[in-house]
N, C-alpha and C positions, 0 to 999 in steps of 0.2 A: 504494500500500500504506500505509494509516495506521498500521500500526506501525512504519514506516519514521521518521515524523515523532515517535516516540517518541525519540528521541534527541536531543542538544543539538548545535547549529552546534559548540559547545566540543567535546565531546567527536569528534565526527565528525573536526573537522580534526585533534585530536592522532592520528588513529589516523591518521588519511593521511600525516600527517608523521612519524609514530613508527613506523610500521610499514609501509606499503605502500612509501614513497619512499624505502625502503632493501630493496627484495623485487628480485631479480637478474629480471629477463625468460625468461619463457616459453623465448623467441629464444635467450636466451647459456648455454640447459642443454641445446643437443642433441644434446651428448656426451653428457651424461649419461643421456638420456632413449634415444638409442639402444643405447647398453648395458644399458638395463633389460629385465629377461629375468622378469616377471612379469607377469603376467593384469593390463592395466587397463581399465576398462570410462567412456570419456569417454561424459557425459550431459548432453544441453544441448536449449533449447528454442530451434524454431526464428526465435522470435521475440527471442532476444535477441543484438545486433546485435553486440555488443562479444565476445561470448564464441565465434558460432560461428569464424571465421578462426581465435582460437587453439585451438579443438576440432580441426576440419580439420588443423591441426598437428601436435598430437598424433598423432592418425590416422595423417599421415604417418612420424612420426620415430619412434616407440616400435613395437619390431617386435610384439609381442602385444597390442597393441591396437584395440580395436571402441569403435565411435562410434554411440549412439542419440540421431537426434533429433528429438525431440517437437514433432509438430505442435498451433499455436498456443497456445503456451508460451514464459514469458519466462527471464527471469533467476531468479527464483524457483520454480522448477521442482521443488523438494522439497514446497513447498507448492500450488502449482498440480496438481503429477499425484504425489502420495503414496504411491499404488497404485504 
């Protein structure tokens, strides 16, 4: 994706270190995600490697939960199938 490579090394790593390496785990919410008692609709493509396991998660732990996944589709999946 070249608008990926729009961004600066700089700025990439502040956000990793400023924000993502302080984001609690998928894993250490699923108390919290089982008591969620609301419609969520997990959307992932099947081609992106990192995301489906914590989809699949999902799926499991959140009781109103539904999992669509898009065949040959990555991590960008808003922009891949917009429709």
């Amino acid at each position: 994706e070249t608008w990926l490579r729009e961004h600066s090394a700089e700025g990439s790593a502040r956000t990793m270190r400023g924000v993502q390496m302080h984001r609690p785990s998928l894993y250490d919410l699923e108390a919290e995600f089982r008591a969620c008692d609301v419609p969520l609709l997990v959307m992932v493509g099947d081609e992106d490697d990192h995301c489906l396991q914590p989809a699949l998660y999902l799926k499991r732990v959140v009781p109103r939960c539904g999992l669509a996944v898009f065949p040959k589709a990555g991590h960008t999946l808003n922009l891949e199938e917009p429709e």
